[in-house]
C-alpha positions as CSV (number, residue, x, y, z in Angstrom):
1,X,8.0,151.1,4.7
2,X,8.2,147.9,3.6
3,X,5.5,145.3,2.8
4,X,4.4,142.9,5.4
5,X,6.1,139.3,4.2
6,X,3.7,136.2,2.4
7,X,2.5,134.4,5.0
8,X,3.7,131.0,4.6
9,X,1.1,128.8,6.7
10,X,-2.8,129.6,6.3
11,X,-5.7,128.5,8.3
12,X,-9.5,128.2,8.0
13,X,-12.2,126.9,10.8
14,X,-15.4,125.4,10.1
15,X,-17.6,123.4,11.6
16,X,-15.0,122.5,14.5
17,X,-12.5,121.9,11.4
18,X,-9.5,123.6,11.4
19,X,-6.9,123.2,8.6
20,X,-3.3,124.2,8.7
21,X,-1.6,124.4,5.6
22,X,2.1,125.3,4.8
23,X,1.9,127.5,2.2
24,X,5.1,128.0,0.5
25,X,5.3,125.9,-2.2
26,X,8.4,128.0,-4.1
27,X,10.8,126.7,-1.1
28,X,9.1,123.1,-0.8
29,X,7.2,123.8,2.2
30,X,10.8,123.4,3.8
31,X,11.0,124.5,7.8
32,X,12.0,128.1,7.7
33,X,11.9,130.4,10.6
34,X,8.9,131.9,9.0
35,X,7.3,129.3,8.4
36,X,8.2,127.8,11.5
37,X,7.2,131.0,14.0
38,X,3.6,130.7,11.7
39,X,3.1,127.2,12.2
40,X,3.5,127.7,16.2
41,X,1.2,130.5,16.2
42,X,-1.2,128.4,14.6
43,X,-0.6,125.6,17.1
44,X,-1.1,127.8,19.7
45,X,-4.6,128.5,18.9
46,X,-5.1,124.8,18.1
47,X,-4.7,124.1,22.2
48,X,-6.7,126.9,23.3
49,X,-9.4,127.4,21.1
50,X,-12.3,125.2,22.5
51,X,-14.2,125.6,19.3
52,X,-11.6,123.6,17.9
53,X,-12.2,119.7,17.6
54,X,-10.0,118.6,15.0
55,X,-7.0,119.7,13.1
56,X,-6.1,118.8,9.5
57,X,-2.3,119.8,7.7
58,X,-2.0,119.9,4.6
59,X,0.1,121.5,1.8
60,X,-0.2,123.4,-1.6
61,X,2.4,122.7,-4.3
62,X,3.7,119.1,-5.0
63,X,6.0,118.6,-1.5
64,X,4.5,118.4,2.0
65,X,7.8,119.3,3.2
66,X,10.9,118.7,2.6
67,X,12.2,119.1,6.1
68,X,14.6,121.7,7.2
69,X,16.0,124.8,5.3
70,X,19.2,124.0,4.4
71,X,19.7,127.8,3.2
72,X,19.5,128.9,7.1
73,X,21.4,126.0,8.5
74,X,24.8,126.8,6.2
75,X,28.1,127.8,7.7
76,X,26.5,131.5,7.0
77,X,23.7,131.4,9.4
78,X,24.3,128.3,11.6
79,X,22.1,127.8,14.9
80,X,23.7,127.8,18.1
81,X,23.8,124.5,19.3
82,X,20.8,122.9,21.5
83,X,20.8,122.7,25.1
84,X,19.0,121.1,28.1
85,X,17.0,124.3,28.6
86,X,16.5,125.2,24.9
87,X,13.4,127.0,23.8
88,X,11.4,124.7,21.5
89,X,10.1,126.8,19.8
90,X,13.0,128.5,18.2
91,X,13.7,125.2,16.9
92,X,12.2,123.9,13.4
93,X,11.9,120.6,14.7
94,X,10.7,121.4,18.6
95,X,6.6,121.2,17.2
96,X,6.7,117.8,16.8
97,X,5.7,117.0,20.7
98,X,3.6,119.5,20.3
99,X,1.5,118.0,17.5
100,X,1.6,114.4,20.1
101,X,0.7,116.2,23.2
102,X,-2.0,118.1,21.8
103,X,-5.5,117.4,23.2
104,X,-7.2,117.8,19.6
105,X,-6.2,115.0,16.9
106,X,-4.7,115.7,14.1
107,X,-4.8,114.2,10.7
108,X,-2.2,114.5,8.0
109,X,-3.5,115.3,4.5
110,X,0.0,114.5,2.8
111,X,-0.3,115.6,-1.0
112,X,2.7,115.6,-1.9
113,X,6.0,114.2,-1.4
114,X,7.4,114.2,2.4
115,X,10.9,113.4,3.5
116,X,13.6,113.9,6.3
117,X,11.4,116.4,8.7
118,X,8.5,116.3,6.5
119,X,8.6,112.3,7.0
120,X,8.4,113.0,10.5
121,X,5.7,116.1,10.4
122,X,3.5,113.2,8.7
123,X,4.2,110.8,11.4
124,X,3.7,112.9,13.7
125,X,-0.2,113.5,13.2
126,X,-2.4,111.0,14.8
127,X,-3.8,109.6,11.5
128,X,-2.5,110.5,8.0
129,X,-3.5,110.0,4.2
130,X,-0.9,110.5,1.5
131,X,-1.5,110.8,-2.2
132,X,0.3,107.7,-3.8
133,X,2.3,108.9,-5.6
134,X,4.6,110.9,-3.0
135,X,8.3,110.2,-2.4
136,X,9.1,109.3,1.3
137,X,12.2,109.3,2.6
138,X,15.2,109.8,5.3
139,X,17.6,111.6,3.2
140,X,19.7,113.0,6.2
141,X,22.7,110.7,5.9
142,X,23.3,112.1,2.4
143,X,24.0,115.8,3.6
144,X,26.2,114.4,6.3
145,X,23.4,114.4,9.6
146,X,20.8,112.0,10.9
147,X,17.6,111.5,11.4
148,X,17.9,112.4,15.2
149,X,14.8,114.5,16.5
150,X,12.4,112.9,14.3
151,X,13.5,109.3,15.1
152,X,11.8,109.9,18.0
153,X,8.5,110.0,16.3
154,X,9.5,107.6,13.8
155,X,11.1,104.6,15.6
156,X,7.6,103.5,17.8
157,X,5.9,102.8,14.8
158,X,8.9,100.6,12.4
159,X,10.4,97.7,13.3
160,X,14.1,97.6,14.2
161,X,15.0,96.3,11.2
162,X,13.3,98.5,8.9
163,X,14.0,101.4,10.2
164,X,18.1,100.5,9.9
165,X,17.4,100.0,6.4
166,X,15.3,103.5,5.7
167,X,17.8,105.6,8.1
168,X,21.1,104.1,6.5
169,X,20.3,104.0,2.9
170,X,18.9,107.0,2.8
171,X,16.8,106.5,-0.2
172,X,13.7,107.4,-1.2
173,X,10.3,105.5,-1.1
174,X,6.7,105.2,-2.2
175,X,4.0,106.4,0.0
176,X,2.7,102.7,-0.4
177,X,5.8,101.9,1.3
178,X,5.2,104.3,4.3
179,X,2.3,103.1,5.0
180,X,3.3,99.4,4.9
181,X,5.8,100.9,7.3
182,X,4.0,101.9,9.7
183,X,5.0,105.8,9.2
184,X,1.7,106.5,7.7
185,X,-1.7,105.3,7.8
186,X,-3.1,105.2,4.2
187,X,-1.4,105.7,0.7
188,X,-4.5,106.8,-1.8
189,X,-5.0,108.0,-5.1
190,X,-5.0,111.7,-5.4
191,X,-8.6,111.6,-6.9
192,X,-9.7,109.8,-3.4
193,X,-7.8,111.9,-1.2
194,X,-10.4,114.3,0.2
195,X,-12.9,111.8,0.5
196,X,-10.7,109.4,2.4
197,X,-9.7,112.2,4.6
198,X,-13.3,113.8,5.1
199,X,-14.2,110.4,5.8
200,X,-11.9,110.3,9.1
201,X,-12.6,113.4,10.1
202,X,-16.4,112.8,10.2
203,X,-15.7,109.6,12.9
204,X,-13.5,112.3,15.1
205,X,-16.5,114.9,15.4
206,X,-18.2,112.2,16.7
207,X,-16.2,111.8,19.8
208,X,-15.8,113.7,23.4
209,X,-13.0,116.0,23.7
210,X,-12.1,114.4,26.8
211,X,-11.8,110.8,25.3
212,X,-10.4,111.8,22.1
213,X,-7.5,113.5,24.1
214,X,-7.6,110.7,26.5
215,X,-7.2,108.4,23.7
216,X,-4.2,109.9,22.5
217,X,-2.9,110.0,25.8
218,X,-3.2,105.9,25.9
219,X,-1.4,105.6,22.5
220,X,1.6,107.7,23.5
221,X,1.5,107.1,27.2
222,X,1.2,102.9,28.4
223,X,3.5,101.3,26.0
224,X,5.9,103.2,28.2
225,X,4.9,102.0,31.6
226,X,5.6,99.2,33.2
227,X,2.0,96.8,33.7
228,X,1.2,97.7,37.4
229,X,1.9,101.8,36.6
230,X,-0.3,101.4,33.8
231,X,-3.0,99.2,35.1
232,X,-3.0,102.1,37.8
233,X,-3.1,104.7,35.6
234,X,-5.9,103.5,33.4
235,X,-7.9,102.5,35.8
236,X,-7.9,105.8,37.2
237,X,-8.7,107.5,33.7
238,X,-11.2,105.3,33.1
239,X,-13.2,106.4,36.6
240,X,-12.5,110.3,36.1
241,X,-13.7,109.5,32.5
242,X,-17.2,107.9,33.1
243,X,-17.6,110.6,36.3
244,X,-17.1,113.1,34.0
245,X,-19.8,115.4,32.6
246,X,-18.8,114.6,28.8
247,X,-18.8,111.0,30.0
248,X,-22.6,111.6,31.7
249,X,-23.9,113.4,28.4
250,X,-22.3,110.7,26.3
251,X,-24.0,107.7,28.3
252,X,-27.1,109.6,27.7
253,X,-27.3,110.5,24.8
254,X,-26.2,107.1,23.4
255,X,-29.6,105.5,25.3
256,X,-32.2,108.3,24.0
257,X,-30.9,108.2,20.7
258,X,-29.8,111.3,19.9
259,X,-26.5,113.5,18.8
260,X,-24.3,114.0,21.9
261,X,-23.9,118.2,22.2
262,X,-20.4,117.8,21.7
263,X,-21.1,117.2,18.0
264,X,-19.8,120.5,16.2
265,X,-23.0,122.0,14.1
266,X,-22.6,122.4,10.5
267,X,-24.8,125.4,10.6
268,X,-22.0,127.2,13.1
């Protein structure tokens, strides 16, 4: 009989916390179906589990990820091709509107370096710190592919010209960089790392599940929409919002001056 494999991703919840963390630091965090089929699983419980508020990814060893597995994408073991009807999650890269349609917010705790589908992992979280020293990069037009799937994350947040430069070079960059880019939010030193993260994820506990996820919903949704659909359409969330009983308990607790229940305990 033989032993049950390593796991490769490992979580913890506390407090309304919950950290993913890619956990294979021999193979550079890199998308295997393993670690892949974890990762779901563990997104899985991220959209179901009420007790969970907010979600933090993170790493061990010195690479976030460094994208897909080349080892199972050879001639040897090549995927059959993608179509309309495709299951995302067989696909190492199918997550990534996952991570943007989720309800919860997620922050990315990047220690380490991250390029070609790590690049994107990190962009895809809704706020993300990276050490700054890590290496950033679109390295996919050096092994003969593009950055397709992710530049759908990617492109909202760089300007045109920008992102020609990153995708056709192909080099690497600071994490300074990336966050002048607009594909991260903050480049830190590794000694400030934790604090800078607990420091964000202390203003999210703060707010209503509803509204956080409506929030996200805002940033992803109405740069799409023409003015009138989105006047519309906010106008509408902003009703159901203030109807709502999270909305009710938020109004009042703000005017007695005390801790809205939604707060997660740290006592459990």
């Amino acid at each position: 009989m033989s032993e049950p494999a390593t796991p490769k991703v490992t979580t913890t919840l506390e407090a309304g916390l919950y950290t993913i963390t890619l956990a294979d630091p021999d193979n550079r965090n890199a998308l295997s179906r393993q670690l892949t089929t974890e990762f779901m699983a563990a997104l899985d419980r991220v959209d179901t589990d009420d007790d969970i508020r907010v979600v933090v990814l993170t790493n061990e060893g010195s690479v976030f990820c460094a994208g897909a597995d080349l080892s199972e994408r050879s001639d040897d073991d090549r995927p059959a091709p993608a179509s309309d009807h495709a299951d995302t999650r067989a696909d190492p890269l199918g997550f990534f509107g996952r991570i943007r349609r989720s309800p919860k917010p997620w922050v990315g705790k990047i220690n380490g370096h991250a390029v070609a589908g790590g690049l994107g992992l990190a962009a895809a979280t809704d706020i993300s710190v990276a050490i700054d020293t890590a290496k950033m990069g679109f390295s996919e037009v050096r092994i003969g592919v593009a950055p397709a799937i992710i530049s759908v994350i990617c492109l909202p947040k760089m300007r045109a010209s920008e992102a020609s430069e990153a995708f056709l070079r192909g080099n690497r960059f600071t994490a300074v960089e990336g966050a002048r880019l607009g594909l991260i939010n903050y480049a830190v030193p590794a000694d400030e790392l934790d604090a800078k993260v607990d420091e964000i994820v202390a203003d999210l506990v703060l707010g209503g599940p509803l509204a956080l996820a409506a929030s996200k919903q805002l940033v992803n949704d109405v740069p799409t929409m023409a003015f009138d659909q989105a006047m519309d359409f906010t106008t509408r969330l902003s009703g159901r919002l203030f109807e709502s009983d999270e909305g009710q308990e938020g109004m009042k607790s703000y005017l007695e001056k005390r801790t809205p229940n939604w707060v997660p305990s740290r006592d459990g």
